[in-house]
C-alpha positions as CSV (number, residue, x, y, z in Angstrom):
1,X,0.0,0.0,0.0
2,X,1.4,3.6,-0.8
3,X,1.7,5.9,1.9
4,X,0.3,9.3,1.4
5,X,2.5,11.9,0.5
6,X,3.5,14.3,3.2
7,X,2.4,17.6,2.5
8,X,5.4,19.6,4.0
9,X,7.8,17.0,2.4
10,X,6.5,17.5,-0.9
11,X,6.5,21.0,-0.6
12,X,10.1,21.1,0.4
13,X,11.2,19.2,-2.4
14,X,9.8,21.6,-4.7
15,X,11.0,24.5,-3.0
16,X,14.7,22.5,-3.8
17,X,13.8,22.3,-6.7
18,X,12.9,25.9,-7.9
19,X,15.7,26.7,-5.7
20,X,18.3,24.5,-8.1
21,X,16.7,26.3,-11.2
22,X,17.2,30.0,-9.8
23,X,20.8,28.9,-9.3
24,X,21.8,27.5,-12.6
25,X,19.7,30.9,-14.4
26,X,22.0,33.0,-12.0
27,X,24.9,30.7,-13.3
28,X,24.2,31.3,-17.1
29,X,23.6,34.7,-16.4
30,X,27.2,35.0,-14.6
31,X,28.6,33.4,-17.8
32,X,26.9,36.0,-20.2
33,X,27.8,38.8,-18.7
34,X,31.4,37.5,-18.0
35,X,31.3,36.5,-21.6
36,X,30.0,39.9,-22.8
37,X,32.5,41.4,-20.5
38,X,35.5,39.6,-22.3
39,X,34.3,40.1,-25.9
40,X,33.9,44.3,-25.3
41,X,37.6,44.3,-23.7
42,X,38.8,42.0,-27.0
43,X,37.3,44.3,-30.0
44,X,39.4,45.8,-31.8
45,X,36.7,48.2,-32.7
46,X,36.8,49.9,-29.2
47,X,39.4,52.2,-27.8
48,X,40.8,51.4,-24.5
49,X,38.6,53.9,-23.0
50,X,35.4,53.1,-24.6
51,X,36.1,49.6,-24.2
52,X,36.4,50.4,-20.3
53,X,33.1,52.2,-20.1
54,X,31.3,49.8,-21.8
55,X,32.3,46.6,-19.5
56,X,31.4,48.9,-16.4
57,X,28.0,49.4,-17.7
58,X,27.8,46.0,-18.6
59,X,29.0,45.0,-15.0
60,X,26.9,47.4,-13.1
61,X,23.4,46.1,-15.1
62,X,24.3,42.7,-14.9
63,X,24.9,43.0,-10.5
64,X,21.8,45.0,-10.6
65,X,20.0,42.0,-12.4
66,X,21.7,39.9,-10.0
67,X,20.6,41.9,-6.3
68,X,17.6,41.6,-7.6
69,X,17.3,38.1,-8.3
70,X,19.2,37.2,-5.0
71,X,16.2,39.2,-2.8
72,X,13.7,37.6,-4.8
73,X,14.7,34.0,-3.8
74,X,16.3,34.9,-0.3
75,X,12.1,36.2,0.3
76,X,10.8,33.0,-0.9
77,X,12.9,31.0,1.4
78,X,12.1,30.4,4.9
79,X,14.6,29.9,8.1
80,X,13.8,28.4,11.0
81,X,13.9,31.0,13.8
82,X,16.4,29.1,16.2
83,X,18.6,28.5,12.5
84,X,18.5,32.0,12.0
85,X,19.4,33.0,15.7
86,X,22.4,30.5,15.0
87,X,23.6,32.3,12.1
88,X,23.2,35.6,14.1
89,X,25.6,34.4,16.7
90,X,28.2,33.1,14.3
91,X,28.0,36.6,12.5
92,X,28.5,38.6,15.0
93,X,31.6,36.4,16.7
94,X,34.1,38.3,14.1
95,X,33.0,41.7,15.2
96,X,33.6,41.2,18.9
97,X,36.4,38.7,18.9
98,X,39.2,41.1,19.7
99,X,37.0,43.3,22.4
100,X,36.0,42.9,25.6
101,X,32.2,42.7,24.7
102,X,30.5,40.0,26.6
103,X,27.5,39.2,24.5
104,X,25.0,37.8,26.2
105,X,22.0,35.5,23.4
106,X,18.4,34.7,24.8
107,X,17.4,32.1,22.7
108,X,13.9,32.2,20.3
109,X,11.6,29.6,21.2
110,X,12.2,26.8,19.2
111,X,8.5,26.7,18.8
112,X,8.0,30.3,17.0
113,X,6.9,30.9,13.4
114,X,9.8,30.1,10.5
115,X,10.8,33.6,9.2
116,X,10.6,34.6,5.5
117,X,14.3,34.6,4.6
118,X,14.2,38.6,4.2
119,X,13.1,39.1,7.5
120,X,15.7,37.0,8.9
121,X,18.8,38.7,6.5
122,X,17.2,42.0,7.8
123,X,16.9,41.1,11.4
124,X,20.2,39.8,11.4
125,X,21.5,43.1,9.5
126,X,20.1,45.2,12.1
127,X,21.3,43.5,15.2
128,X,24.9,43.9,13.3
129,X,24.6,47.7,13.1
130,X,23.0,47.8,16.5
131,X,26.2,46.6,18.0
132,X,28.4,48.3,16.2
133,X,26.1,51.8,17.2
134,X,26.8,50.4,20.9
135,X,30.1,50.1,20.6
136,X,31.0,53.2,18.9
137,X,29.0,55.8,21.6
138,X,29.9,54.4,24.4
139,X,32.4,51.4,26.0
140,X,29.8,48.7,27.2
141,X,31.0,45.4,28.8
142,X,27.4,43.9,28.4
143,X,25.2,43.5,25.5
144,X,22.1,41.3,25.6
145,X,20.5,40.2,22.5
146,X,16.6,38.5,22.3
147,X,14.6,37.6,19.8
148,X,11.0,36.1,20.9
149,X,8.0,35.5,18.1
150,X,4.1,36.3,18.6
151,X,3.0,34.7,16.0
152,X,2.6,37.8,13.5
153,X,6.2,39.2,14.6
154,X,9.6,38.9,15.1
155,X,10.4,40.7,18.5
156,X,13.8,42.0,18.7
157,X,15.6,43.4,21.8
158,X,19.3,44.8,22.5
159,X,20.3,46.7,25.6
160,X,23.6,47.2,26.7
161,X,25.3,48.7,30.2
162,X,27.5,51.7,28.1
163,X,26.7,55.2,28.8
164,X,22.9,55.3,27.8
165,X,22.6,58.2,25.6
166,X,21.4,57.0,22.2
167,X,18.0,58.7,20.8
168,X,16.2,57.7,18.0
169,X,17.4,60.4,15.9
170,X,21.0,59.5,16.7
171,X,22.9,59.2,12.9
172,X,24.7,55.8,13.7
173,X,21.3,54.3,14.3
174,X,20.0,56.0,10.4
175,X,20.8,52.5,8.6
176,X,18.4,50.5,11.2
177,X,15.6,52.6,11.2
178,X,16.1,52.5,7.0
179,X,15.9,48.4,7.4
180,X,13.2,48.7,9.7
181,X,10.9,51.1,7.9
182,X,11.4,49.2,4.1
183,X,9.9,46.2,6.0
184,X,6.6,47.9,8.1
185,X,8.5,47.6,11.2
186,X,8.7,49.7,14.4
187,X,11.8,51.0,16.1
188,X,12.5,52.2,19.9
189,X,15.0,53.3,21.6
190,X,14.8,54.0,25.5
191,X,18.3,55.4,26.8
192,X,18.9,56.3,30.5
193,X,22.5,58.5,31.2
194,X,24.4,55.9,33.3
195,X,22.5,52.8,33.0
196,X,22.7,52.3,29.4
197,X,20.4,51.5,26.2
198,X,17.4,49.3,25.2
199,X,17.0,49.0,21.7
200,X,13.6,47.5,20.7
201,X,12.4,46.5,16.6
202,X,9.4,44.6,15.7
203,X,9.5,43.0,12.5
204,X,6.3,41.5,10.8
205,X,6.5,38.1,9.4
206,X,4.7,38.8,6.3
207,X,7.0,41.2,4.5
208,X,5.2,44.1,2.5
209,X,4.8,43.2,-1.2
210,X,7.4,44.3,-3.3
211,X,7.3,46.8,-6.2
212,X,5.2,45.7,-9.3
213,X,6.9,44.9,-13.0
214,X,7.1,48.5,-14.2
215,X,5.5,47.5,-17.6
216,X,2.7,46.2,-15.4
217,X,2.4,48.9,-13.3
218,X,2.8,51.5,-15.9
219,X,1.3,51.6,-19.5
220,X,4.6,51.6,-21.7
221,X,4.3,51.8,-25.2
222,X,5.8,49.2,-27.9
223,X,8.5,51.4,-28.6
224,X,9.2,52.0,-24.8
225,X,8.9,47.9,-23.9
226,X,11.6,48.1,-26.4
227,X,13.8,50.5,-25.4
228,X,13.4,49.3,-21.5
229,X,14.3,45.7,-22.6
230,X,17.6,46.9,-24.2
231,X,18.4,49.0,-21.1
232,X,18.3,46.0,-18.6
233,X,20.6,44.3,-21.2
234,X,22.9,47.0,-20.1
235,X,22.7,48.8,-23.6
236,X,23.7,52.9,-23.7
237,X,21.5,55.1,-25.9
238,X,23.6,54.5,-28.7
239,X,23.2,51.0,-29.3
240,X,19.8,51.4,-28.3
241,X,19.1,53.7,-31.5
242,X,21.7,51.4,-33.6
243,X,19.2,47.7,-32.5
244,X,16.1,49.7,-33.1
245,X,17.0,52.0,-36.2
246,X,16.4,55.1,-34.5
247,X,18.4,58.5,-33.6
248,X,19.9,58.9,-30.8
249,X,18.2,61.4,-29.7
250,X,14.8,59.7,-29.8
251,X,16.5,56.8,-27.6
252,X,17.5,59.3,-25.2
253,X,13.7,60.9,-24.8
254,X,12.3,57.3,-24.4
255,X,14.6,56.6,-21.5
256,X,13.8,59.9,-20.1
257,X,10.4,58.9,-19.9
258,X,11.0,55.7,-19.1
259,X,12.7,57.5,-15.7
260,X,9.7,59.7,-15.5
261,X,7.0,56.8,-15.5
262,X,8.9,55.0,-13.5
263,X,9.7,57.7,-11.0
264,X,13.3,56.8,-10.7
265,X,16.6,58.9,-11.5
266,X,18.8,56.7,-12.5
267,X,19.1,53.7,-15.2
268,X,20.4,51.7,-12.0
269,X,16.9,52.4,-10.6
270,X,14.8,51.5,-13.8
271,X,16.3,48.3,-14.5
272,X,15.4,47.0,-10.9
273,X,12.0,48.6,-11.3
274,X,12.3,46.5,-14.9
275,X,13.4,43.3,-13.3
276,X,11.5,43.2,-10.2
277,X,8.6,40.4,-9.6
């Protein structure tokens, strides 16, 4: 008699599975560009300078391409919360080895909700930075770090003995209360002088959805599909109008409004917006 198939197993399996699939695509990807890469530094039909600007471009879309790709599966992944508590704790060995920072861990239930794997690169980014904040206004000899789960969050605390005069508004703590906002979150800080600081972050488990496919959030035209296309490829305005048999300066109005529609600055910014899903 066959025994029913276990739900979670099967769904790991395939989770594997797509994860095996993203990996190879980021593989051929890291051949095309390095390809690409080698064949512009080669010609003989581009100066050493052009030559140079060209592979930067072509390295800067193609990492671009690749952050992108990389936050899409790290979201779709889930960590166990004691796994990610473990990597935490290994992370953070390097930037205290040669102080005298005793850093003290409360463990996660082992019982609490897996966290999506951007919550858990996040919350271990912003217990990183939280230390180092510590560290740099103040010479604490304690630090205690907790994470706890309700269910809906992750519940993040960090207080330490040092002089107790960080604020929310304090610039070393900028890059935390960035990571915390981008994900819904909620930061506190409650300092006394003397006794030292209690940092507090709540992180929902259900990130917010990201960004939608800028020709689906946007009505492009044919012409601009086009032209966006060619951009992620890493193409400048002149190829651009050499593929599609137009001027130059026509390619360089569509990408204008491609940066207008999109309500980004920079080409950096439109090919994420391009490549997002």
């Amino acid at each position: 008699m066959t025994e029913p198939l276990d739900p979670s197993s099967a769904a790991s399996r395939a989770l594997a599975t797509e994860h095996e699939r993203v990996v190879a695509e980021q593989a051929d990807r890291h051949a095309v560009t390095l390809e690409s890469v080698l064949a512009i530094l080669r010609s003989s039909r581009l100066d050493d300078r052009a030559a140079r600007t060209l592979a930067t471009e072509t390295a800067a879309a193609a990492l671009v391409v690749l952050r992108t790709s990389t936050d899409r599966q790290r979201s779709s992944l889930l960590e166990p919360v004691t796994g990610a508590f473990a990597r935490l704790r290994s992370d953070l060995r390097p930037l205290v080895r040669h102080s005298d920072l005793d850093v003290q861990f409360v463990e996660p239930p082992t019982t609490g909700r897996a966290l999506p794997g951007e919550v858990a690169h996040e919350a271990r980014a912003i217990v990183r930075s939280a230390v180092l904040a510590l560290l740099d206004r103040g010479t604490p000899q304690r630090v205690r770090i907790q994470w706890d789960c309700d269910g809906l969050n992750l519940l993040i605390g960090i207080r330490d003995d040092g002089e107790g005069r960080l604020t929310t508004h304090d610039d070393s703590l900028r890059p935390i209360v960035e990571r915390v906002s981008a994900l819904n979150g909620a930061f506190d800080v409650d300092s006394t002088p003397g006794w030292g600081s209690q940092l507090t972050v709540t992180l929902p488990l259900d990130p917010p959805p990201r960004p939608e496919v800028l020709d689906e959030a946007v009505d492009l035209s044919p012409r601009e599909s086009e032209v966006l296309s060619l951009i992620i490829t890493g193409s400048r305005n002149r190829a651009i109008a050499q593929q599609l048999g137009i001027s130059e300066n026509t390619a360089k109005f569509h990408v204008s409004n491609l940066l207008r529609k999109a309500g980004v600055s920079t080409r950096a910014e439109l090919v994420a917006r391009g490549t997002a899903r």
